[in-house]
C-alpha positions as CSV (number, residue, x, y, z in Angstrom):
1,X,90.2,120.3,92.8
2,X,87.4,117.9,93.2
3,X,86.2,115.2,90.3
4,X,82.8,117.3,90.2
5,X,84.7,120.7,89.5
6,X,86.4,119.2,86.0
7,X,85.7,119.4,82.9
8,X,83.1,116.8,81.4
9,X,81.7,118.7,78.6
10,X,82.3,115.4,75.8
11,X,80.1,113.2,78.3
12,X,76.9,115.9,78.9
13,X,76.5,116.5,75.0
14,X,77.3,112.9,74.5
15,X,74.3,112.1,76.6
16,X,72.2,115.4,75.7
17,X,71.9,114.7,72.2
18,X,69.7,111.6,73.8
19,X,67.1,113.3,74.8
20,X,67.0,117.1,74.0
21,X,64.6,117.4,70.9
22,X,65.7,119.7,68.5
23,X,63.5,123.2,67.8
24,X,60.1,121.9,66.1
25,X,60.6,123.7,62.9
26,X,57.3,123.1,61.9
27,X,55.6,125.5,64.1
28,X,54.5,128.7,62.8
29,X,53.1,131.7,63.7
30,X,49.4,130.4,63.2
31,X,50.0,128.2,65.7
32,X,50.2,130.8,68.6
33,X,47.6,130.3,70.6
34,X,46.6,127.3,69.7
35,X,48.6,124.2,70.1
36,X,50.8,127.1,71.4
37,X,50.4,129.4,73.6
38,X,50.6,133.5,72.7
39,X,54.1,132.9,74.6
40,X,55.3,130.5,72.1
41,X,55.1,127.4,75.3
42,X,53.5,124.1,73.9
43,X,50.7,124.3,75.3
44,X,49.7,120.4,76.0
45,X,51.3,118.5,79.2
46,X,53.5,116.4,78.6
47,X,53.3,112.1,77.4
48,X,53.3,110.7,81.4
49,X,51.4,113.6,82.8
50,X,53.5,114.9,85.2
51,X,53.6,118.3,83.2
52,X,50.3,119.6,83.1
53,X,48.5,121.4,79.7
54,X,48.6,125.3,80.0
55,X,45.4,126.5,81.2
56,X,46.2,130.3,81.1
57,X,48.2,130.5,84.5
58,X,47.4,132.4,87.5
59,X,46.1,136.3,86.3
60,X,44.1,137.2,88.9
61,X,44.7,137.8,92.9
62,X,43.0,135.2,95.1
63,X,40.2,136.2,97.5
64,X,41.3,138.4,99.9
65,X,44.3,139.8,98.3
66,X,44.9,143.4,99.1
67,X,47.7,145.6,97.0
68,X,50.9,145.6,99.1
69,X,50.4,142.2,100.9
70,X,52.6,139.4,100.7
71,X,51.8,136.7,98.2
72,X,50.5,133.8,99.7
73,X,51.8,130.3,99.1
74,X,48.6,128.9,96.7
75,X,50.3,125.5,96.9
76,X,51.6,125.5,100.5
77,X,49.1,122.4,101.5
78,X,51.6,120.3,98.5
79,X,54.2,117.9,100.1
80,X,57.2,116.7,98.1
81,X,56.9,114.0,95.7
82,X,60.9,113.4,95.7
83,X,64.1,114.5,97.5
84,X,66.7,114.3,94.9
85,X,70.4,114.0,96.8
86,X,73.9,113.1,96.3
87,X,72.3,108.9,96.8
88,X,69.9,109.3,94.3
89,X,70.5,111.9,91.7
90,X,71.6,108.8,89.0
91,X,68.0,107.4,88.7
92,X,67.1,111.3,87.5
93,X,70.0,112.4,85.9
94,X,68.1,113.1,82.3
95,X,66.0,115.6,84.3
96,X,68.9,117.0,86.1
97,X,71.2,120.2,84.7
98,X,75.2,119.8,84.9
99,X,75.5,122.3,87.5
100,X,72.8,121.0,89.9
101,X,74.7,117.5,89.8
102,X,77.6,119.4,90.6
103,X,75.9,121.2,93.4
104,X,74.4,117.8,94.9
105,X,78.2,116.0,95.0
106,X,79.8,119.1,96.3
107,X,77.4,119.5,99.6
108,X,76.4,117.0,101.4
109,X,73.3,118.7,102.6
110,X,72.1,119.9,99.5
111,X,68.9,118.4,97.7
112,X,66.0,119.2,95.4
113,X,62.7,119.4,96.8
114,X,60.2,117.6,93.9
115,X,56.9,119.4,93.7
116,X,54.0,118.8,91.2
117,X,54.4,120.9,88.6
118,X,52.4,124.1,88.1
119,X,52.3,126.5,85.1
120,X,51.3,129.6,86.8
121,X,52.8,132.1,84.4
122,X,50.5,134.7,83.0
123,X,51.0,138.0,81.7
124,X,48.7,140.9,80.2
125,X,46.3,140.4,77.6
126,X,48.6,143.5,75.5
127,X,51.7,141.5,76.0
128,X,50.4,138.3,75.3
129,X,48.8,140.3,71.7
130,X,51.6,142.3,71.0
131,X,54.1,138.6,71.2
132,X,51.5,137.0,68.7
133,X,52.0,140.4,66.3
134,X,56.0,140.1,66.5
135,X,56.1,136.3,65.6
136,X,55.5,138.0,62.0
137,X,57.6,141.1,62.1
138,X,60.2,140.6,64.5
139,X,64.3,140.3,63.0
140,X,67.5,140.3,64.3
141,X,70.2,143.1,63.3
142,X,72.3,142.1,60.6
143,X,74.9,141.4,63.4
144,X,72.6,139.9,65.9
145,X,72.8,142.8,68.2
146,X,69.8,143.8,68.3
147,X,66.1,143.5,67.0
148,X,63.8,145.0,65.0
149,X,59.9,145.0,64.1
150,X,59.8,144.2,67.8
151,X,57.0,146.2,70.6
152,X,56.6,145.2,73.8
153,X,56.1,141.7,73.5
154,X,58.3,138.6,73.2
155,X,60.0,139.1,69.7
156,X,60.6,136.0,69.1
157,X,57.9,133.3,69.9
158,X,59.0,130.6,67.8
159,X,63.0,130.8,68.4
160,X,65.2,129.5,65.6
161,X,68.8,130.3,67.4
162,X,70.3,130.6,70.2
163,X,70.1,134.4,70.0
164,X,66.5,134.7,69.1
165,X,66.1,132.6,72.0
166,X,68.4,134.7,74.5
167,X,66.9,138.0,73.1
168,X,63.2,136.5,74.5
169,X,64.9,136.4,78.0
170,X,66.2,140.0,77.4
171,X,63.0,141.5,76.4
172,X,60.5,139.3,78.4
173,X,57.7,141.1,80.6
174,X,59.0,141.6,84.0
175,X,56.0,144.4,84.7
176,X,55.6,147.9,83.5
177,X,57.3,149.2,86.5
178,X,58.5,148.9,89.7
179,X,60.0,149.8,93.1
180,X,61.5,147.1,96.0
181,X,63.3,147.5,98.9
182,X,65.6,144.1,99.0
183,X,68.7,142.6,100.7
184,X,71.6,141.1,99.3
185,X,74.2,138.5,100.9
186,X,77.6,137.1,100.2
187,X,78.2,134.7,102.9
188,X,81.5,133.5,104.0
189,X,82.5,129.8,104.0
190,X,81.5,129.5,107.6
191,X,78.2,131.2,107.0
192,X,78.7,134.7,108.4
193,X,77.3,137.7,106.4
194,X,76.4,141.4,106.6
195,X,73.0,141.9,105.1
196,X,73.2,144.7,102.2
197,X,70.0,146.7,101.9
198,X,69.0,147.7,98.5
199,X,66.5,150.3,97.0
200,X,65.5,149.6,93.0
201,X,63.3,151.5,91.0
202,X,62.7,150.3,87.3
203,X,60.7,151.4,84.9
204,X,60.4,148.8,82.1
205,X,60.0,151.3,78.7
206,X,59.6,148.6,76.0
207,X,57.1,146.8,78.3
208,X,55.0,149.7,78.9
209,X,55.0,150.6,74.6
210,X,57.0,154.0,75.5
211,X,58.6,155.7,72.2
212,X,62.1,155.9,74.2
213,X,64.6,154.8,71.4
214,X,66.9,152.2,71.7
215,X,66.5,152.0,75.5
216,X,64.4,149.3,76.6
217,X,64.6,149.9,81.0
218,X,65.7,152.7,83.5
219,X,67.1,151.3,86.3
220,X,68.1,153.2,89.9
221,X,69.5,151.3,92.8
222,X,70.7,152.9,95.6
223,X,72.5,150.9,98.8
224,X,71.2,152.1,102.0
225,X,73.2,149.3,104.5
226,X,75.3,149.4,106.0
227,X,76.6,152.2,106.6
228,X,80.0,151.8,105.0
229,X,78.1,151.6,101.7
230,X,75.3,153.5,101.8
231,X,74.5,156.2,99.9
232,X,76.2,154.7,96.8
233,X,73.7,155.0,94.0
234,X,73.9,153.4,90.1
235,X,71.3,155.0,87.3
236,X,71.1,152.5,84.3
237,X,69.9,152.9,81.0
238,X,69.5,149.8,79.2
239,X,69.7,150.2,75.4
240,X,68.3,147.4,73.2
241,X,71.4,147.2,70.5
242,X,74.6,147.9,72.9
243,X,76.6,147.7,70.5
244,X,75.2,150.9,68.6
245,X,74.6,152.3,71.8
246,X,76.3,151.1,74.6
247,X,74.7,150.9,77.5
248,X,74.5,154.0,79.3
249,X,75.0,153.9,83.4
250,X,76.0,156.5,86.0
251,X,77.1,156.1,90.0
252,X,76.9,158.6,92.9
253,X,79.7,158.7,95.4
254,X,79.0,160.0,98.8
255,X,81.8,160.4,99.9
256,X,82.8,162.8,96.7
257,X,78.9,163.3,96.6
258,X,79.3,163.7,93.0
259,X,77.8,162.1,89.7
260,X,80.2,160.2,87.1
261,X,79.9,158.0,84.1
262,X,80.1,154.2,84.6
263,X,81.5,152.7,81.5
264,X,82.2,149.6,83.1
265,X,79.0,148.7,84.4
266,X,78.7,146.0,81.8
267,X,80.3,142.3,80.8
268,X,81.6,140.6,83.5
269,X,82.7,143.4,85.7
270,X,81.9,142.5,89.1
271,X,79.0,143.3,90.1
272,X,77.2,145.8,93.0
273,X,78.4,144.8,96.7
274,X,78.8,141.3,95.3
275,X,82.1,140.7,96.5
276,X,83.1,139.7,93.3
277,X,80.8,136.7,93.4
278,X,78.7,138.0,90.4
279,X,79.5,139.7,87.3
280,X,77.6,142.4,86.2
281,X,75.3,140.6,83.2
282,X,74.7,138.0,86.0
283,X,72.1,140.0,87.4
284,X,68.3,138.1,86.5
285,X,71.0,135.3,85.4
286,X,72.3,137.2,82.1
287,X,71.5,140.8,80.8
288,X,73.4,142.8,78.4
289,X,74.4,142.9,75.1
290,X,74.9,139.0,73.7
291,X,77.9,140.2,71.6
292,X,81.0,138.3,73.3
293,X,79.6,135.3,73.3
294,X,78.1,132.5,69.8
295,X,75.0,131.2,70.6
296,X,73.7,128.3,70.0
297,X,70.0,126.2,70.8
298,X,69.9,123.0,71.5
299,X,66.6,122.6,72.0
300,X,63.4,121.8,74.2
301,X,64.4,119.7,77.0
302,X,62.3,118.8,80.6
303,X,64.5,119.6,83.8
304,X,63.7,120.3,87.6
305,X,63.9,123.5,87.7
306,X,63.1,126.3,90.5
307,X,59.7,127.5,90.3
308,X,56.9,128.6,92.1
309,X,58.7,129.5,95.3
310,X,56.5,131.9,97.3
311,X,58.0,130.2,100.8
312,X,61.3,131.4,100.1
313,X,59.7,135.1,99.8
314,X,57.0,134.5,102.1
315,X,56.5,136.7,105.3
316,X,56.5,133.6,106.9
317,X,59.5,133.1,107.3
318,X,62.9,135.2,107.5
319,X,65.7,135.7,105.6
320,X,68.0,134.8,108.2
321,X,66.5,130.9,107.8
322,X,66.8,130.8,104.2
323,X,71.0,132.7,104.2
324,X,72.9,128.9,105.5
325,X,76.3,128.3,105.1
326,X,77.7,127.3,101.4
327,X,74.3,127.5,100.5
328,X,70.6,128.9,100.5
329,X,68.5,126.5,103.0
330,X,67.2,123.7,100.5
331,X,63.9,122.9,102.7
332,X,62.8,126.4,101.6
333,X,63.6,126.0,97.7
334,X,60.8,124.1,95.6
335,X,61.9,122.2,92.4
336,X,59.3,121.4,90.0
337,X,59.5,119.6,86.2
338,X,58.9,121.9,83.1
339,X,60.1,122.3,79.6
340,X,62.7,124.7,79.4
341,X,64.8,126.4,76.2
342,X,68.4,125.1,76.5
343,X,70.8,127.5,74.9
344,X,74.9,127.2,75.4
345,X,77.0,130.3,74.6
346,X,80.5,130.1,74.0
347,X,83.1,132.9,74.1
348,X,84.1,133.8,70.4
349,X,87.5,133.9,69.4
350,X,89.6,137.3,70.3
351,X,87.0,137.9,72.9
352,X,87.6,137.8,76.8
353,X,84.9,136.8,79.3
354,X,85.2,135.6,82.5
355,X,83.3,132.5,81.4
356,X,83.9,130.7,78.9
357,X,80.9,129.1,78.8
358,X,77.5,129.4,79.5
359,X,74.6,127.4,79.2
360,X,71.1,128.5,79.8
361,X,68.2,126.8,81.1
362,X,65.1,129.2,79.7
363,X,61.5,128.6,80.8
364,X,59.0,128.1,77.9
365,X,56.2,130.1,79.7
366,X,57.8,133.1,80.8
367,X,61.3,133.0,78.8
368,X,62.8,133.5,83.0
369,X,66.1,132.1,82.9
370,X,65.9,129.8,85.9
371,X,69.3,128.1,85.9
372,X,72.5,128.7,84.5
373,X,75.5,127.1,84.6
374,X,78.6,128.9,83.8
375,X,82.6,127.6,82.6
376,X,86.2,128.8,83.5
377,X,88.7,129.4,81.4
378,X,89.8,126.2,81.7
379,X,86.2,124.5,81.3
380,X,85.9,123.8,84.9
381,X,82.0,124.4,85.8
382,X,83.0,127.2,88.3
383,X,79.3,129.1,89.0
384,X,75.4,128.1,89.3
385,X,73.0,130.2,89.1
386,X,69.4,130.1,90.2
387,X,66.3,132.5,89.6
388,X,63.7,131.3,92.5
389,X,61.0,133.1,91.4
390,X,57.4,133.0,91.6
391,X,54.1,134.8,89.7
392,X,52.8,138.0,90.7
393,X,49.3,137.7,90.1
394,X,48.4,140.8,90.6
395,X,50.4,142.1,87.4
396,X,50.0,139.3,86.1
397,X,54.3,138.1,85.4
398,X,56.3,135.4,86.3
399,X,59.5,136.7,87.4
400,X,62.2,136.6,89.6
401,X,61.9,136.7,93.7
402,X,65.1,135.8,95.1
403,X,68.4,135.3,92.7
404,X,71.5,133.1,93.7
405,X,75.1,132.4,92.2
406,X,77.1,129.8,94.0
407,X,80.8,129.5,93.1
408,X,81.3,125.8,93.8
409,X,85.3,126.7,94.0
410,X,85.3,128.8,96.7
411,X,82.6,127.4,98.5
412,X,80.5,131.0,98.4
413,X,77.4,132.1,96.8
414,X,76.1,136.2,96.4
415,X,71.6,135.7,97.0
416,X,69.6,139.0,96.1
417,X,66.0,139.9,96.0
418,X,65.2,139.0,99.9
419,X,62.1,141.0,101.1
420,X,61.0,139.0,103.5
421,X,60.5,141.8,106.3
422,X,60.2,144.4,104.0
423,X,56.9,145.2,101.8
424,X,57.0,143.3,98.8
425,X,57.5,144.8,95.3
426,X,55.1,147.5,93.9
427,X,54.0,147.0,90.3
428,X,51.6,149.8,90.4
429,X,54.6,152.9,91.0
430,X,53.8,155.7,88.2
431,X,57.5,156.0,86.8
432,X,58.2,158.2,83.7
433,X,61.8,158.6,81.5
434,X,62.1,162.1,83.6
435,X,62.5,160.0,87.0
436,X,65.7,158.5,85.7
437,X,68.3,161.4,84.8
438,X,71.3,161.9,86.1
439,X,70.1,164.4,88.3
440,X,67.5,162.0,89.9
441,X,70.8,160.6,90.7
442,X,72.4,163.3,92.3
443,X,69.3,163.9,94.3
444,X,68.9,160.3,95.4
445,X,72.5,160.5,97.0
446,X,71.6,160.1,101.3
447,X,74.7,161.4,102.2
């Protein structure tokens, strides 16, 4: 086992306590929207400039945008400013997160990419209202497991723990709805892979102000390559409080070419054609009920983080050069500096997880988890995940493109969201409760 792989939890809360600032418990409610945005994000740069004020993001498509084409790169003219390495990392290491120092020792031909940084995220006017409105009404259950007073928006724009904080990344804005057709990869060692073709359909019910209950998305994804696995199917019905209601999934077999309850579509089952690589509340970095786990916020801190990264889901280039060996291809990832929500969660007692801990790395604009980095059993860090995403301006959100877990032990990593060669997602797809039953399910089955 290498030195980077052990356990140096002491030393990184040692040093973060340096540097993170705690939650500014003076903000309030009123303040939304003025020295903070509707969002809860602060909205001034920072003291040396090199994170710019919010000036309301990027809501509108650029000249010449035309519904279903490929986002173009607004910043592709923008060169590096640094290439943060293995050599260097030490000089930045305030601004860096445990697991990408872990990442930079354990490959060689791994770096960061340093863009300026650009606040793009935007999102609807109603979202952006109904946030403001829940600063005032929004509360957790008395067991944390769910919330409250809460419609459509952010519930929590002023976060005072850790779950407050985590629920923000489980009810963020993500869009009202919408269909993508998407490949996943879990490359060997060596680099070889067998692309997995994905077809997802969500429908985002607490988003779109729907009076469905406790269940906040409807979720369909079918695989449709390669052929060994496709025509298996998995309907999703994400409740809110799953520990009221758990959350309700089903899966079609087509082989059996028959529907059947999927109780364990939850926790840290593995998850879809991930080769094990991924649990199932890795998918968008952490979903799910927050139940297992204590949760705790440290506080505001400024990190590189992935963001902005329309190359890696440009038309411009092909999946194939982004899928390398170990790792995704790190001249096609851009890294840029904003204030994120740190929030660690730790396993309670009598309670199993496959990690141990987690800590999360939450952007203030958006509330997108973009980096994670997760614990054994033993407190070895064991996985890294990344949300490369980028903002759709045509919704307006800020949300993931292309996801990533790498499992510095093995020396793998599971990527999802490629479209590349396919159309891009569609955020305009009319969706409706009745398009997610289990016998949409049965009729989705291809074979």
């Amino acid at each position: 086992m290498t030195s980077v792989l052990k356990n140096y939890r002491a030393a990184l809360l040692a040093s973060a306590l340096a540097f993170i600032a705690v939650p500014a418990m003076a903000e309030t409610a009123a303040d939304l929207g003025k020295t903070l945005t509707a969002m809860g994000a602060v909205k001034a740069g920072n003291a040396d400039n090199t994170i710019p004020a919010y000036d309301g993001g990027i809501a509108t498509p650029p000249a010449g945008y035309k519904p279903g084409d490929h986002l173009a790169d607004p910043f592709a003219a923008e060169k590096p400013l640094a290439k943060i390495d293995a050599s260097n990392m030490a000089k930045v290491a305030d601004k860096l997160t445990d697991g990408q120092k872990a990442m930079l020792q354990r490959y060689p031909d791994f770096y960061l990419n340093i863009y300026p940084t650009h606040r793009t995220s935007a999102v609807p006017k109603a979202i952006e209202e109904a946030t403001i409105a829940n600063a005032s009404t929004a509360k957790l259950t008395e067991d944390g497991n769910g919330v409250l007073g809460a419609k459509r928006g952010v519930p929590f724009p002023i976060p005072h723990n850790g779950l407050e904080a985590i629920w923000n990344h489980l009810l963020r804005f993500a869009g009202f709805s919408t269909h993508r057709t998407i490949l996943q990869v879990n490359p060997t060692e060596s680099g070889d892979y067998t692309p997995i073709t994905i077809d997802e359909t969500v429908l985002f019910s607490y988003s779109s102000g729907l009076d469905t209950g406790n269940i906040q998305t409807y979720f369909l994804q079918a695989v449709t390559g390669p052929a060994r696995l496709a025509g298996e199917v998995l309907l999703v019905h994400e409740t809110i409080n799953q520990v009221a209601e758990p959350r309700q999934a089903w899966t079609y077999n087509p082989g059996q070419r028959r529907v059947r309850r999927a109780p364990n579509v939850a926790y840290d089952n593995p998850g879809t054609a991930s080769d094990g690589l991924r649990t199932n509340d890795q998918l968008g970095l952490f979903n799910g009920s927050p139940d297992r786990y204590d949760w705790k916020l440290i506080g505001r801190k400024e990190i590189y983080v992935p963001y902005n990264n329309y190359k890696l889901s440009s038309d411009q280039v092909k999946s194939s050069d982004a899928i390398k060996p170990k790792h995704l291809n790190p001249d096609l990832l851009r890294f840029e500096l904003h204030r994120v929500w740190v929030v660690e969660a730790t396993v309670k007692p009598g309670v199993s997880h496959l990690y141990a801990r987690r800590v999360f790395y939450i952007d203030e604009d958006s509330w997108q988890i973009l980096t994670t980095d997760c614990y054994d059993q033993r407190g070895q860090l064991w996985r890294v995940g990344d949300s490369y995403g980028l903002e759709y301006w045509q919704v307006p959100v800020y949300r993931t493109g292309v996801d990533s877990i790498y499992d510095l032990q093995s020396g793998r990593y599971t990527a999802i969201g490629f479209y590349n060669e396919s159309a891009p997602p569609d955020f305009s797809v009319k969706l409706t409760p009745d398009d997610f039953t289990p016998e949409t399910l049965r009729n989705a089955g291809v074979r």
